[in-house]
N, C-alpha and C positions, 0 to 999 in steps of 0.2 A: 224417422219421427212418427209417423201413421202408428207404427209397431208400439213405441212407445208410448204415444197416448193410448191406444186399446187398451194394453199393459195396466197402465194405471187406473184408466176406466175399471178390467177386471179385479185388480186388488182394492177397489173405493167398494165395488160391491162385494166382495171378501168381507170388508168391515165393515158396511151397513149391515151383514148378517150377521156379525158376531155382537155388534152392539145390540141387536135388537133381539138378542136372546137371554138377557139378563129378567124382562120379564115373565116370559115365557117357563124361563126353570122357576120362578119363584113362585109361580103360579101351583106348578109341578110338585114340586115340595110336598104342597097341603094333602097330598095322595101317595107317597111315597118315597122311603127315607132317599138322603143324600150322596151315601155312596150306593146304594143298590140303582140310585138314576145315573150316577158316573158312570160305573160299570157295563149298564144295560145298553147305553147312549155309546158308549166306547167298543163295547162288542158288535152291535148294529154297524157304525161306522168301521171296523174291522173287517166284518162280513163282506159289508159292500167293497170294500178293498181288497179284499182278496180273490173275491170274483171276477174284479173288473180285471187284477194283474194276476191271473191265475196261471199264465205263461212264465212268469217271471219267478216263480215261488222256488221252480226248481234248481236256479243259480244260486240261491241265499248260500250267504257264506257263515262263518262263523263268526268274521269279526264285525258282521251287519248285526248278528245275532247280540254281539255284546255289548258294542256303538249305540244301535237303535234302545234296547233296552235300557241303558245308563240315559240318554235323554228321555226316553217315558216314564223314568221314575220319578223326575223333573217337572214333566207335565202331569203328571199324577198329582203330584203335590198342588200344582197351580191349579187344576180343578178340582181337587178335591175340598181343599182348601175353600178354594171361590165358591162352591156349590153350599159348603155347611154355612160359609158368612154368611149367605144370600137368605137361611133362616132367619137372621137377626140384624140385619139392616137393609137399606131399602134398594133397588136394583139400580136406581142411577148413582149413588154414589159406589155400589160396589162395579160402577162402572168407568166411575174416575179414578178408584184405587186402583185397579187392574192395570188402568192406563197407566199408571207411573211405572210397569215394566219397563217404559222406552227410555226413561231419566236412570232406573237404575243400569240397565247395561253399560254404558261407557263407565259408571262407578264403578263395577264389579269388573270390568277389564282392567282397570286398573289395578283392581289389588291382585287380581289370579295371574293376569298377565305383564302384569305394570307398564301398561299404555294409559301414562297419565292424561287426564281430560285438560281441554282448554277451558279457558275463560268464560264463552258461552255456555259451554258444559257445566262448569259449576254453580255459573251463577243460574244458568235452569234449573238445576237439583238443587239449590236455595229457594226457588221463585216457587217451583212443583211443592216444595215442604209447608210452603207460608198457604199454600192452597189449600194443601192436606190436610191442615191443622184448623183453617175458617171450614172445612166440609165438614168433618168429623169429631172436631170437638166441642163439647153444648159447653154455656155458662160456666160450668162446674169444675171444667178442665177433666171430665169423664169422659173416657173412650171406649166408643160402642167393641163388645164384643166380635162381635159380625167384622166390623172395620177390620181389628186385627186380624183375624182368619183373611180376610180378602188381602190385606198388606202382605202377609206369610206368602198368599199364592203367587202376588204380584214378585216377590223376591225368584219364589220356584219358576216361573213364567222367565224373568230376566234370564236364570240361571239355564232353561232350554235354551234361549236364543244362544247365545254365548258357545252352549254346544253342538247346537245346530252349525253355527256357522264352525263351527270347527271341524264337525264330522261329515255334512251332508255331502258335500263333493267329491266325498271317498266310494261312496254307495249309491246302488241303484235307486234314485229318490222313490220310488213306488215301494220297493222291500223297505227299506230303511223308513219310511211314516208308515208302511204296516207292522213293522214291530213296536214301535212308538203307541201305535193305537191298542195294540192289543196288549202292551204292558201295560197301558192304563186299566183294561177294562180287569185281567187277570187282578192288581193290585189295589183296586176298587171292590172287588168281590171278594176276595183275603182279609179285607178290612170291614167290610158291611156284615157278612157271614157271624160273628157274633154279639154283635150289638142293635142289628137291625132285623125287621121281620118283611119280607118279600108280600106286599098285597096279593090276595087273591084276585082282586080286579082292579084294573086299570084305571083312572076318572078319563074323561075328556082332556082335562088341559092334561096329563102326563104324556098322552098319547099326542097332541098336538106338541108339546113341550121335543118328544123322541122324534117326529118329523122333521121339527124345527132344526133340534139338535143333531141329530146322528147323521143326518146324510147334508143337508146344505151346509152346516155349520161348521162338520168335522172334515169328512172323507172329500167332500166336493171344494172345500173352500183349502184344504191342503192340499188336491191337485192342484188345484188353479193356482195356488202361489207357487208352487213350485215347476207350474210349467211357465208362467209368465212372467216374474220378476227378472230372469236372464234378459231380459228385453230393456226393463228400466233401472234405475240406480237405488243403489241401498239409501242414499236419502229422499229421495222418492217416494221409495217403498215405505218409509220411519215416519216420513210426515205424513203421510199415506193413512197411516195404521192409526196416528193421533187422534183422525176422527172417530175411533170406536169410543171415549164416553161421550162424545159428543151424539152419537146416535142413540145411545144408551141412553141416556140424560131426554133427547125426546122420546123415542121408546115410553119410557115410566112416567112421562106427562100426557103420551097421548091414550095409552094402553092400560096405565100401571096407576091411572087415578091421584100421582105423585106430584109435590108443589115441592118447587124451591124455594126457601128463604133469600133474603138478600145479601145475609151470609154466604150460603152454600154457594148461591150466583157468583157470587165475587172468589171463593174457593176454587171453583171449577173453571174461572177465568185467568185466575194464575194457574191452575195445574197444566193448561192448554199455555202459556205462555211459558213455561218450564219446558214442555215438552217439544215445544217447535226451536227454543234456545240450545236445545242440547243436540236438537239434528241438524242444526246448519252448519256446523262442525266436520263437512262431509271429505275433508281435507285432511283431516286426522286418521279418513282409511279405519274408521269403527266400521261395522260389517255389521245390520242391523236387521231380525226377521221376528215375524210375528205366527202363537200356535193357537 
């Protein structure tokens, strides 16, 4: 039990660090483009991962080589995605959108693997939808730009998990999230390369934004799940990870100068009642991780 609670202790601060980086890249943005911060944030986080399991590089196989890769195309998408939203909407909702990665996995197991969802299960990804739609849509029944791009990632994000749990227990978890990382950064730089222009100089927040990011948020906060979740259970871990917009959401009130309507309040309180509905479901053997 002791084990178990550390366990979750350490994945509660896994996502108070990822939720609290929604404003920090937005900040980021205003100094340099989108995919060139993916990229640079991904190979920083690479680096340090390869240095730390520089032992281990020499075992990589080939099927890590093409496992690992097939899910960082995945996560590539889910930041890449998430990073260009974050120009054009505001960081706590693109921190509720994200969140509905947890409601779309048991949907998308269903269709890839046809493990149809219970009860709770749907009726969360009903509850999570009537959220998404008081967050994101004004008066007008217009949907911010930004939103979409961050929905897109939240679908790529589900579609890692999914893979993750399918591949990781094949591979050495250190090779197997170092090829993940550096697919990202590789296909971040393939895409920035000609549409974007690399600053000569850094500002402050980019640079606070790449500490933020690349080492706590990436390389260190995917150790740390993947050394400590063995300890506690995939629902745990799922209700665990639900608090990230929730930190995000204070994040961009305390940080990010960002008010809630009482719309959005009420959005964001279904999207968190969607998402804790679809994980008590732990009985249905869903296998649920967060990147």
């Amino acid at each position: 039990m002791p084990k178990q609670l550390l366990a979750d202790t350490a994945l509660l601060l896994v996502t108070f660090i990822w939720g609290t980086t929604f404003v920090a890249v937005q900040r980021a943005l205003t100094g340099i483009g989108p995919l060139y911060f993916v990229a640079l944030r991904f190979l920083l986080a690479f680096i340090f991962l390869a240095l730390v399991a520089w032992r281990h590089w020499f075992a990589i196989d080939r099927f890590t080589l093409v496992n690992g890769s097939l899910v960082g195309l995945f996560l590539s998408g889910g930041y890449i995605f998430q990073t260009l939203g974050l120009k054009f909407t505001s960081a706590a909702g693109a921190g509720f959108i994200t969140g509905l990665s947890v409601v779309l996995v048991p949907l998308l197991s269903a269709i890839f693997y046809r493990n149809l969802p219970g009860a709770f299960t749907i009726t969360g990804a009903f509850t999570a939808t009537i959220g998404l739609a008081l967050l994101t849509l004004n008066a007008g029944l217009a949907f911010n730009p930004g939103d979409f791009l961050v929905l897109l990632g939240a679908l790529c994000f589900a579609g890692q998990i999914l893979l993750v749990d399918r591949y990781a227990s094949r591979h050495n978890s250190l090779l197997f999230t170092g090829v993940q990382l550096g697919t990202v950064a590789v296909v971040a730089f393939l895409l920035a390369l000609p549409g974007e222009r690399l600053p000569a100089r850094f500002t402050p927040a980019v640079w606070q934004a790449f500490l933020l990011t690349a080492l706590p948020a990436t390389s260190l906060a995917y150790l740390i799940q993947n050394k400590v979740q063995q300890f506690t259970t995939a629902a745990h871990t799922a209700i665990i990870f639900t608090m990230e917009p929730v930190f995000a959401a204070l994040a961009a009130y305390r940080w990010g100068q960002e008010t809630l309507t009482w719309r959005q309040g009420a959005g964001c309180l279904f999207i968190l009642a969607g998402m804790l509905l679809a994980v008590i479901e732990d009985n249905n053997n869903v296998q649920f991780r967060k990147m």
